[in-house]
C-alpha positions in Angstrom: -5.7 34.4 -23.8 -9.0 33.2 -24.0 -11.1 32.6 -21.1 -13.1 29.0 -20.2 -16.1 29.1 -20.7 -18.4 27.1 -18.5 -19.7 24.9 -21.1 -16.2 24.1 -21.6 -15.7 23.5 -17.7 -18.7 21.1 -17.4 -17.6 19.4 -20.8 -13.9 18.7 -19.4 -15.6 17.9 -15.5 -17.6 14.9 -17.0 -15.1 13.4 -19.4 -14.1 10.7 -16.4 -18.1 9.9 -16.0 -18.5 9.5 -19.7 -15.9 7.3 -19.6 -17.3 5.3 -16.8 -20.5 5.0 -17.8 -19.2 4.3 -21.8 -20.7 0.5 -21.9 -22.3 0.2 -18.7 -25.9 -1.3 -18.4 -28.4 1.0 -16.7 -32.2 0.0 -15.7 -34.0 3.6 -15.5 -37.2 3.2 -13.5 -40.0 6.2 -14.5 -43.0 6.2 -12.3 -46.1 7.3 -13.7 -45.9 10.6 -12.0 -42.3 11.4 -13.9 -44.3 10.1 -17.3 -47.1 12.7 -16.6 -44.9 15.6 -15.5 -44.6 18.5 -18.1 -40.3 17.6 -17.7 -41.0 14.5 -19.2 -39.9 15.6 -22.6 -36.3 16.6 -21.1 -36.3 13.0 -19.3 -36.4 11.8 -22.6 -34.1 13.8 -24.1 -31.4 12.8 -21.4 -32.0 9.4 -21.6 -31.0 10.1 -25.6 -28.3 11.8 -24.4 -27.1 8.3 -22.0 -27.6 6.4 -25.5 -25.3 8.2 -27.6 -22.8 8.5 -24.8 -22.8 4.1 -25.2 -24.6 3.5 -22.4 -27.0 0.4 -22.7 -30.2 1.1 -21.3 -33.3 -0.8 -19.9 -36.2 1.3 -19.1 -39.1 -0.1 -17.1 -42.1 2.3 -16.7 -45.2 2.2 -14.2 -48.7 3.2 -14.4 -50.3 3.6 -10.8 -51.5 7.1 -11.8 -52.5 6.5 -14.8 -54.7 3.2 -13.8 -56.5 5.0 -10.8 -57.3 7.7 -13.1 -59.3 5.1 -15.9 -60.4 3.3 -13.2 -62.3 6.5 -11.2 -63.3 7.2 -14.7 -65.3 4.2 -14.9 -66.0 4.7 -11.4 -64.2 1.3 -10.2 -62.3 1.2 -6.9 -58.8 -0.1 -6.4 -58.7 -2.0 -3.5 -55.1 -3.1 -2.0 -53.6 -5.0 -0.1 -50.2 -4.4 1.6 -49.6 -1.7 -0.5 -50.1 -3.9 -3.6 -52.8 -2.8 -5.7 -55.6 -6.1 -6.4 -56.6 -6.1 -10.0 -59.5 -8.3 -10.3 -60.9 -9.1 -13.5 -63.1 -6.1 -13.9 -60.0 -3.7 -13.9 -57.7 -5.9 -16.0 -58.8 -4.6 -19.7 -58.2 -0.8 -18.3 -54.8 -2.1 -16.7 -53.8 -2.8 -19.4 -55.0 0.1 -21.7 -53.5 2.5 -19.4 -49.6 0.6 -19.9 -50.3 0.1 -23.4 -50.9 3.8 -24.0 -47.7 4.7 -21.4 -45.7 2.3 -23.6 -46.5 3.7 -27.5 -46.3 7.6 -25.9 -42.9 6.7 -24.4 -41.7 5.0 -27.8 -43.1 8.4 -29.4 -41.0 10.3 -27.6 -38.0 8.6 -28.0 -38.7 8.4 -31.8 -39.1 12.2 -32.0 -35.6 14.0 -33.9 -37.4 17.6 -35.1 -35.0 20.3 -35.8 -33.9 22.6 -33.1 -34.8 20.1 -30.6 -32.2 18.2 -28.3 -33.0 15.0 -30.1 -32.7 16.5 -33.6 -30.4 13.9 -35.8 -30.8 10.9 -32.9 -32.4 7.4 -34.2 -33.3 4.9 -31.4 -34.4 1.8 -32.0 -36.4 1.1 -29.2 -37.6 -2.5 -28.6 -40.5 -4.4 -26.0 -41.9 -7.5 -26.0 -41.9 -10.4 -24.1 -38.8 -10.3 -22.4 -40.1 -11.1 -18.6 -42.7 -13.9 -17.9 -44.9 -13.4 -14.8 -47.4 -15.8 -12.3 -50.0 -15.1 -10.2 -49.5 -13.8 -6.7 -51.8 -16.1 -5.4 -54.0 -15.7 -1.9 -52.5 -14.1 1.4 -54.4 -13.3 4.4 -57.5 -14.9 2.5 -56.9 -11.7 -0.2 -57.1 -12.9 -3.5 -54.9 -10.9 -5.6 -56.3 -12.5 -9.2 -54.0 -10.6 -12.0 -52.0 -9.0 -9.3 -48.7 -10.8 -10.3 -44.6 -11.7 -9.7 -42.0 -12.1 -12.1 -41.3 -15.6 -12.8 -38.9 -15.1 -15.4 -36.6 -12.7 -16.9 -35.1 -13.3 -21.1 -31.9 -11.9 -19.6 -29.6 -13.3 -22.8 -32.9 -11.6 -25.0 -32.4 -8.3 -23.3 -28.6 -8.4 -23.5 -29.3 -9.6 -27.5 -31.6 -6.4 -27.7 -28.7 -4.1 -25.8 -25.8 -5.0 -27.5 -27.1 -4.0 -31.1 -27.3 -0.9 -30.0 -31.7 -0.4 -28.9 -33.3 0.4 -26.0 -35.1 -2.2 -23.8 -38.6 -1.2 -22.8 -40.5 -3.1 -20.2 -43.9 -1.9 -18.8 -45.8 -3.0 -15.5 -48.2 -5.5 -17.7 -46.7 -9.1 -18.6 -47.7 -12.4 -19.7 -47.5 -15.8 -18.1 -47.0 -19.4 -19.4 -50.9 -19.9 -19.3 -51.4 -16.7 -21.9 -52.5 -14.9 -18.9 -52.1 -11.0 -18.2 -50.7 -9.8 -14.8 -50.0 -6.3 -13.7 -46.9 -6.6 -11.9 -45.5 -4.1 -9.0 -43.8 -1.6 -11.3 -40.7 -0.6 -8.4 -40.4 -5.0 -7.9 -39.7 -5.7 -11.5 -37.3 -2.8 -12.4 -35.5 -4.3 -9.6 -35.5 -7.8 -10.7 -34.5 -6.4 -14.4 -31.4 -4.7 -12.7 -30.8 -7.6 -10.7 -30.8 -10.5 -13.3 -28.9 -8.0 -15.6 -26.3 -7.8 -12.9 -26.9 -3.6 -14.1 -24.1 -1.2 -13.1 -26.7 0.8 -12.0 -30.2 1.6 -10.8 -32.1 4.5 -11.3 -35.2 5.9 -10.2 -37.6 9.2 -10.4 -39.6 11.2 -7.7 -40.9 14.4 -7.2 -38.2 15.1 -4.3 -34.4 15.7 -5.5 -33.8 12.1 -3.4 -34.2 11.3 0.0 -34.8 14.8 2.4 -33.5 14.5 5.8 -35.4 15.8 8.7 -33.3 19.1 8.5 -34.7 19.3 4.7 -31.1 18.6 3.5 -30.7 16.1 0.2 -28.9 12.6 1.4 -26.2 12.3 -0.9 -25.6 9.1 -0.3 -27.1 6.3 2.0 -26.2 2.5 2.9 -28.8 -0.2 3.0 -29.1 -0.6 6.4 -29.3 3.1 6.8 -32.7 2.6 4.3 -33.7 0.1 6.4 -34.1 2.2 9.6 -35.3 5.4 7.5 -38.4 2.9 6.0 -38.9 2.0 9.7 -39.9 5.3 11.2 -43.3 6.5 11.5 -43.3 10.1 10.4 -41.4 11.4 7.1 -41.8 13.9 5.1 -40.8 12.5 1.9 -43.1 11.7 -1.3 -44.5 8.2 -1.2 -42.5 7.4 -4.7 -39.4 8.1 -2.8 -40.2 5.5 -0.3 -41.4 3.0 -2.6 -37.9 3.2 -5.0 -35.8 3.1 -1.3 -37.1 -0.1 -0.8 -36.4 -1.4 -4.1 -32.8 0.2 -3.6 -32.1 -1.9 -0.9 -33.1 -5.2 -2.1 -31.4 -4.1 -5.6 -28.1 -3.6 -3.5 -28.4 -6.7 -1.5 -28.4 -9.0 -4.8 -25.3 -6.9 -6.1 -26.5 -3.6 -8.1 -23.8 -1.4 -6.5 -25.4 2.0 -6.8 -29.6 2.6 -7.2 -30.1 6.8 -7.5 -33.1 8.4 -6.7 -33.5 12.1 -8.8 -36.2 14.3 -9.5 -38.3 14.5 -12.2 -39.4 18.0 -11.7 -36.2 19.5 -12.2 -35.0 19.6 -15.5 -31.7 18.0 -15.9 -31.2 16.2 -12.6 -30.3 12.8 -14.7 -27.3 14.1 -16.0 -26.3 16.5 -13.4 -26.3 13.3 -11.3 -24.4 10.7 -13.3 -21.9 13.5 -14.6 -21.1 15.3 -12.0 -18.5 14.8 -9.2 -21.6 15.4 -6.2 -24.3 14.7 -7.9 -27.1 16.1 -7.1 -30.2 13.3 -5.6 -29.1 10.1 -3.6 -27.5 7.3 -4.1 -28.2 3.6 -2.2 -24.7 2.3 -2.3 -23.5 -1.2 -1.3 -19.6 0.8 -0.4 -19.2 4.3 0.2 -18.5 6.5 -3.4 -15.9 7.6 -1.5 -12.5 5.5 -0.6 -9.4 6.1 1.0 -6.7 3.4 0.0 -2.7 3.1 -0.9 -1.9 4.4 -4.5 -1.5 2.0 -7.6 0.8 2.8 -10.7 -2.5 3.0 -12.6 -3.3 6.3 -10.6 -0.3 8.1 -11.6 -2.5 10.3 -13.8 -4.9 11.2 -11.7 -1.9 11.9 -9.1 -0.6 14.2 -11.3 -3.8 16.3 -12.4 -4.3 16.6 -9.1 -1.2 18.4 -8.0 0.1 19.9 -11.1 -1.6 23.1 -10.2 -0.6 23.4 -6.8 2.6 23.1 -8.3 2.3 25.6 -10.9 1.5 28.0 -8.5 4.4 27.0 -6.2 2.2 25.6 -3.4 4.1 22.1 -4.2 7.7 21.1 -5.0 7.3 19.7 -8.5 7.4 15.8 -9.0 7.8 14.3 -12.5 6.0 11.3 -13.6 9.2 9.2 -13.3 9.4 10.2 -9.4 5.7 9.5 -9.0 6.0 6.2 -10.5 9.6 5.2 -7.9 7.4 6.6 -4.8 3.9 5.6 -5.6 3.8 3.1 -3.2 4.1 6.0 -0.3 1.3 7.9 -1.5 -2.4 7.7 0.1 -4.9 8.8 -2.1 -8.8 9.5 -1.6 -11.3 8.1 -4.2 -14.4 9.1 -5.2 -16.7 8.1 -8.3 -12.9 7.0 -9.9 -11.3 10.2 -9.5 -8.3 10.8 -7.0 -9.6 14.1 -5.1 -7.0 13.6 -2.4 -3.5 12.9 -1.4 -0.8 12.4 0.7 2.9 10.9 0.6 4.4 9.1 3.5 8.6 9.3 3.8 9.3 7.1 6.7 13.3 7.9 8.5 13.0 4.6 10.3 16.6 5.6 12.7 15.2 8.2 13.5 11.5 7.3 14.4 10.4 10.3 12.5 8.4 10.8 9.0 7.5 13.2 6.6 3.8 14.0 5.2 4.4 15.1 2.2 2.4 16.2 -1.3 -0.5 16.6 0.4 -3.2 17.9 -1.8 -7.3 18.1 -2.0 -9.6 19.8 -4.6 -10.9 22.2 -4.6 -14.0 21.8 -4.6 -13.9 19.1 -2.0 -11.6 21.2 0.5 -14.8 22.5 2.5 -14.7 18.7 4.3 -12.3 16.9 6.2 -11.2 14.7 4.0 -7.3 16.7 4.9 -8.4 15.5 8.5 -9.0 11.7 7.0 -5.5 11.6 4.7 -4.0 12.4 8.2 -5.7 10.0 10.1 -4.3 7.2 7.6 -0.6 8.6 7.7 -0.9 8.7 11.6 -1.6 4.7 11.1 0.8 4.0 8.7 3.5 5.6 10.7 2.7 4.0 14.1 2.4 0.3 12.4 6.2 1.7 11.4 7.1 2.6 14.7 7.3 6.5 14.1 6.8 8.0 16.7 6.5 11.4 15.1 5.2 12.7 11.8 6.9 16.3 10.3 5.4 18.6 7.7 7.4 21.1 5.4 4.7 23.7 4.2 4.5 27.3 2.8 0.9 27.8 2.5 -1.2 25.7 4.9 0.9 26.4 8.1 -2.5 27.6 10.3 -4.4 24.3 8.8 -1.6 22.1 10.1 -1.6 23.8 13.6 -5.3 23.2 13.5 -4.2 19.6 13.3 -1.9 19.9 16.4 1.3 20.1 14.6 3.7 22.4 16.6 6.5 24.2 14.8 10.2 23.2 15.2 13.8 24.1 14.5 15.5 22.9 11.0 17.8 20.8 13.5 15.1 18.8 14.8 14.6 16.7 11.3 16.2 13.7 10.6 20.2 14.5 8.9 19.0 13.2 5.5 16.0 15.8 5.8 18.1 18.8 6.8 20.9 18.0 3.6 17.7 18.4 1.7 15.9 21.6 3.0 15.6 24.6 0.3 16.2 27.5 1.8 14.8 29.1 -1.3 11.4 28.2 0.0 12.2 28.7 3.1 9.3 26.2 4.0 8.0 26.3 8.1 8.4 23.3 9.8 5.4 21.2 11.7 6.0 18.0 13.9 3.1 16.5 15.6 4.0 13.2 17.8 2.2 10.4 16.5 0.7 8.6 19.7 
């Protein structure tokens, strides 16, 4: 008998994110710091990775590092201007040196296929040009902001051209307007309007934290916009600026419909994939709905059903159900959803005459069994049952008894369940009994 091997593990964990992701459009943001970190090189190699797993991907790159560092050379200060850096004429030609260079060493890295290297055998195509259009920002406050500029236009059906035979998109912080003029654009502003106009299944940015850190120095896993919103307004954080700077372009990315922006590292090698292909992830995510669902089971989640609850059934936790069963009683079962994969359930038996009910098949991963999601699937059948008029919910269980009394169930007699129930006990099993009244 041979043994997994975690290689194997992770490989069979992520085949439901590869699947997902298989076609999606993603807009990868790198910040100057991430393209000046010495975990660059593994950035690039699992973006590669994304490529050859068929995801379509847009990267836009900044500079603000890389600009103040020519300009101090040449001993030129940077003045700005709510927050927005004003590139007057004197700094434009080292503006733009400093994304020209960012832009060939970022194509040189994604060219690069040596032997014994991750990106041995892999040929990208990887194609820029003048795919977004910019104008002037104008005056404000009496600041004149001269090649500071906006996006004025996006070549979405060039970029979507570009993506579908098979290349890479790469869009720096530098474009040109319908005057022939240069602007340096607000690097975080324009990956968002790329995902936006994309409509892009995702947004993803790089900072030197693992995502957002919470005043107890925990990672946010995941975060709404209007949570964002009152974590931009404080005062004090702790957090690097780039994390701030890519929160607010989460929230304006999720308000014109990109459902998901991430925020990972780029320090720790590996954080990309661990985050896309992994069922917690491992930075933050700016969602529009929670990851994480609770809803009545479809015929389409028979599958993922019976993964879930084969094992408990193999080891006798479960009476076994066969696929046939599953697919008469699906419309009883609850299930919990996260990233597309059922990590929760629970079956609902109502015995209307009797104003009684049985939870049934309920069953959580493992790995997610340290929350209360058990407390959650109960919550919903507690519902369901009162808009039935139950006025009691019963359990048969041979494992979990001390969870369900932690729940409030109460042990009864065999003669307490509905007539149809008691013709059906095994006394094989010889299963305790839990009732818990419903309101």
């Amino acid at each position: 008998m041979y043994r997994s091997t975690e290689l194997v593990k992770g490989f069979r964990q992520s085949t439901p994110y590869v699947n997902a992701h298989r076609d999606s459009t993603m807009v990868i943001y790198l910040c100057g710091e991430a393209l000046s970190h010495d975990n660059f090189p593994n950035i690039v190699s699992d973006i590669a990775l994304l490529h050859s797993l068929g995801v379509k991907l847009v990267l836009v790159h900044g500079a603000r590092p890389q600009i103040d560092q020519r300009l101090s050379q040449q001993s030129l200060s940077s003045p700005y201007h709510k927050d927005i850096r004003v590139t007057e004429s004197s700094m434009l030609p080292h503006v733009m040196q400093a994304s020209g260079q960012l832009q060939l060493a970022i194509t040189a890295h994604l060219s690069m296929s040596l032997n014994n290297t991750p990106m041995a055998g892999t040929q990208l195509n990887v194609v820029s040009g003048n795919f977004v259009i910019a104008q002037p920002l104008g005056i404000e406050d009496g600041i004149d902001y001269q090649h500071s500029g906006r996006v004025r236009r996006i070549d979405v059906e060039g970029i979507n051209r570009t993506l579908e035979q098979g290349s890479i998109v790469l869009i720096g912080p530098v474009a040109g307007s319908v005057t022939g003029e240069c602007f340096n654009l607000v690097s975080e502003e324009l990956a968002t309007q790329v995902a936006i106009k994309l409509s892009a299944d995702k947004l993803i940015g790089f900072s030197s934290d693992q995502g957002y850190i919470k005043p107890n120095g925990e990672v946010a896993a995941e975060l709404f916009p209007h949570e964002v919103e009152h974590i931009l307004q404080q005062e004090e954080n702790n957090n690097a600026p780039s994390t701030h700077r890519f929160l607010q372009a989460a929230v304006k990315a999720c308000r014109k419909g990109v459902q998901r922006s991430h925020l990972v590292s780029y320090v720790d090698d590996g954080a990309l994939i661990q985050e896309l292909f992994s069922r917690d992830g491992i930075g933050t995510q700016v969602v529009t709905a929670s990851a994480e669902q609770v809803r009545i089971a479809s015929i389409d989640d028979i599958g993922g059903i019976l993964d879930l609850i084969e094992p408990l059934e193999n080891n006798g936790i479960l009476v076994r159900r066969s696929r046939e069963q599953l697919e008469q009683e699906i419309e009883r079962f609850t299930i919990i959803v996260k990233d597309q994969l059922i990590i929760g359930c629970a079956a609902l038996y109502p015995y209307i005459e009797d104003q009684m009910a049985e939870m049934a098949c309920v069953a959580i991963h493992p790995e997610y069994r340290d929350g209360n999601r058990g407390a959650h699937l109960l919550a919903h059948m507690k519902n369901q049952a009162d808009s039935l008029g139950i006025k009691q919910l019963f359990i048969l269980t041979t494992h979990s008894l001390h969870w369900f009394r932690e729940q409030g169930f109460s042990e009864i007699d065999l003669e307490a369940l509905p007539i149809k129930k008691q013709d059906l006990y095994n006394f094989q099993r010889k299963s305790k009994i839990l009732a818990l009244d419903v309101s």
